[in-house]
Phi, psi and omega in degrees: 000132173282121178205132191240141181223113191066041178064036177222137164277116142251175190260105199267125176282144153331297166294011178047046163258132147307039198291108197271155167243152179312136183309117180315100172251108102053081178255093168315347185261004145265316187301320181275103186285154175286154167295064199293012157277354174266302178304319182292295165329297177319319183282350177284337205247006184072357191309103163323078183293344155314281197331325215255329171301317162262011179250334160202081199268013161312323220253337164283348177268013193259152182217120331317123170248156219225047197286288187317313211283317194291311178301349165279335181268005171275320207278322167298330173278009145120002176319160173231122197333288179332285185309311167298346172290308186319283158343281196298327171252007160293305160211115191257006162279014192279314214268355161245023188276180166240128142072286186264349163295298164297310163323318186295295178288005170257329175313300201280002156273331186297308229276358152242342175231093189257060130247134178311321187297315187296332189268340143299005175263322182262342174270346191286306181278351190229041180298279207338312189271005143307296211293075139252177172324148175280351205276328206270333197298348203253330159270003166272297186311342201270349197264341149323292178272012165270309169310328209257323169315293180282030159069016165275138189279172209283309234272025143263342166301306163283003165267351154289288178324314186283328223238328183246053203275329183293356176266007185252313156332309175279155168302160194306322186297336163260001152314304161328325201282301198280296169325307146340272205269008185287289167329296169317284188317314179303312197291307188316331194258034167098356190286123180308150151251047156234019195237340205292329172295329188292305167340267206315310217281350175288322194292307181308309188287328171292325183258027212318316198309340181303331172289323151338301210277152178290113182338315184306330177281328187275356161281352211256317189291304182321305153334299160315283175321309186298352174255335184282039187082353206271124204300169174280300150335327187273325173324284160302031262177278151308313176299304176324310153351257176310358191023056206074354177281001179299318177305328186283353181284183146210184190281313184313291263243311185292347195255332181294294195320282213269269176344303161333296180279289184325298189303320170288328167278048184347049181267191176263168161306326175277353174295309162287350177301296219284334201262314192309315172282023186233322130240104194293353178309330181269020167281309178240026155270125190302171210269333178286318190293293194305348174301298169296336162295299205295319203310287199329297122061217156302316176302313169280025146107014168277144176280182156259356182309316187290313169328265149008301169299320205204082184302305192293353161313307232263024153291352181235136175277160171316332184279336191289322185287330163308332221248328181280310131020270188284286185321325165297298203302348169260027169248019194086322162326139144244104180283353142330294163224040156246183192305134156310327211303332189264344193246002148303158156084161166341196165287298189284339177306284248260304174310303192316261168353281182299347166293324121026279203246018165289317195286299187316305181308300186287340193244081188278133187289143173270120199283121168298336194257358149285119189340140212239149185232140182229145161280142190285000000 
C-alpha cells in the first residue's frame, strides 16, 4: 500500500515500518518553456540549437537573453560569423551575461591582451573565462594588478586567465599566499634570486592550476622528499621537473609509489633517488598504473637492468610502447637489446627517430676507411 505524506512518498512495509522514499519534486525542465526570441536569434546565427538543446538545453529556458548584444560584441572585435557561431554553441550561457557585464570584461581583458585579434583566439578557445559573473570583476582586477606587480607579462597573464580563471576569481590574497611560498622555496633550496622570476613565470605557465592548491602541500610533499634523502638541490631540481605538479601529490601516495618501484627494481635507496630525478614520474603515478608499465615492459622482452637506464620509458602508456615496438622492429630495431632511449620523447621525438632510421636503412651511411672495391 502506498501512502503519501507531507509531499514525501513513503512505502508502508508488511511490518507496518513506515520506509521514506525520495521526496516528489516538481520536474521543471518541461514546464518551463523556451525562449524563442532567443532561440530564433541563435538560429539566425547558425547556431546548432539541437546541439545546445542537448548539452544545455537550461540556457534556452532563461529570460532575458543577450544574443543579438553578445554577437556584436564578438563581431566588434573582429569575430567572424563562424567563430561566433562557433563561441555560442561551445558555450551558449555567453548569452546570458548582460551587457554592461560583457563590455566590462573586454576592457578589462584588452588592458593584458589589447590586440582584438589575439583577444577573439583566446574567447573562440576559452569563452567560459570571458562570459563570467560580475560578482568575479573586482577580484580580477585586483589579481591583474597583483601579477603585474611581481612582474609577469601581460601575454602570461592572459594566458593564466583564459586556462586558470578560478585564480582570478578568488581573492588576491590566496594567490599572494601561494607566490610567496612558491618564491621562499626556490630561494631556500638554492635558487638565485635573479634568476627566480624566469623560474616562477615558466613554473605558472607550465602549471597555472599550482596557484589553486594551498601552500601546506607544497611543505608537506617537500618535507617528505626531504626525509626520504634528497638534497635541497635535488629538491629544486624536481620542483622544476615536476613543473609544479609537486602540490598535487601527497606523502601517502608518494611512499606507495616510490616502495612500489624500489621493490621491482631491486635497486637501492640512493639508486631510486638517481631514476626519480630522471623520472619524476613515479612520484605521482599511482602503484596500479605503475604496474601495468612495468608488466607491459617485461613482456615485451625489456630487463629491468634497460628499464633502469632509461627510466622515463615508463612515462609511455603500454599501448604506445607496443606500437613504438612493432614499428622499430620493421626496421630492423630490437629494442631488447638496443637503447629504450628511441623509443622515448613525443609523437614527433619518436617519428624523427624512425625516420632515422628508415634513412640509415635505405641510405647505409659511408665508411670512409673501408677498402674501395673496383672492377676487374
Amino acid at each position: 500500500m502506498l501512502r503519501l505524506v507531507t509531499a514525501s512518498l513513503y512505502l508502508w512495509s508488511p511490518r507496518t515500518q513506515v520506509i521514506p522514499l525520495l521526496p516528489v519534486r516538481p520536474c521543471t525542465s518541461f514546464i518551463q518553456e523556451e525562449n524563442t526570441v532567443a532561440v530564433n536569434a541563435l538560429y539566425n546565427l547558425c547556431v546548432d540549437i539541437s546541439k545546445v538543446r542537448q548539452q544545455k538545453g537550461w540556457v534556452l529556458r532563461q529570460s532575458p537573453a543577450y544574443v543579438s548584444e553578445t554577437a556584436a560584441l564578438l563581431r566588434d572585435m573582429g569575430a567572424s560569423e563562424s567563430i561566433i557561431t562557433r563561441v555560442l554553441e561551445l558555450f551558449p550561457e555567453a548569452i546570458l551575461c548582460k551587457p554592461e557585464e560583457m563590455d566590462a570584461q573586454r576592457k578589462l581583458w584588452m588592458s593584458v591582451c589589447p590586440k582584438k585579434k589575439d583577444l577573439v583566439g583566446i574567447i573562440e578557445k576559452f569563452p567560459a573565462s570571458f562570459f563570467t559573473s560580475s560578482s568575479d570583476h573586482d577580484n580580477q582586477t585586483a589579481n591583474i594588478l597583483y601579477f603585474q606587480s611581481i612582474h609577469l607579462n601581460n601575454r602570461i597573464i592572459s594566458k593564466l586567465m583564459a586556462t586558470a580563471p578560478q585564480s582570478f576569481s578568488r581573492p588576491v590574497k590566496q594567490n599572494e599566499e601561494m607566490i610567496q611560498m612558491l618564491q621562499k622555496t626556490f630561494l631556500d633550496l638554492g635558487g638565485r634570486e635573479d634568476n627566480m622570476k624566469v623560474w616562477l613565470q615558466k613554473l605558472i605557465t607550465q602549471n597555472p592550476y599550482v596557484l589553486s592548491k594551498v601552500p601546506e602541500a607544497l611543505h608537506n610533499n617537500l618535507v617528505f622528499l626531504r626525509d626520504n634523502g634528497f638534497t635541497s638541490s635535488e629538491l629544486l631540481q624536481l620542483l622544476t621537473k615536476l613543473k609544479g605538479f609537486v602540490t598535487e601529490l601527497n606523502p601517502e601516495s608518494m611512499k606507495h609509489s616510490l616502495n612500489y618501484s624500489q621493490e621491482i627494481l631491486g635497486c637501492t635507496e640512493a639508486e631510486l633517488r638517481q631514476i626519480v630525478l630522471e623520472c619524476p614520474a613515479l612520484l605521482y603515478y599511482p602503484v596500479p598504473i605503475l604496474a601495468e608499465r612495468f608488466k607491459g615492459l617485461l613482456a615485451a622482452g625489456m630487463s629491468i637492468e634497460k628499464i633502469m637506464e632509461t627510466p622515463t620509458v615508463l612515462e609511455l602508456t603500454t599501448q604506445i610502447v607496443q606500437y613504438r615496438i612493432q614499428r622499430l622492429q620493421s626496421y630492423g630495431y630490437d629494442a631488447r637489446t638496443g637503447s629504450l632511449q628511441v623509443l622515448n620523447g613525443t609523437k614527433k621525438d619518436f617519428e624523427k627517430c624512425y625516420g632515422q632510421l628508415h634513412l640509415r636503412r635505405e641510405r647505409p651511411l659511408f665508411n670512409p676507411v673501408a677498402p674501395l672495391t673496383t672492377e676487374d
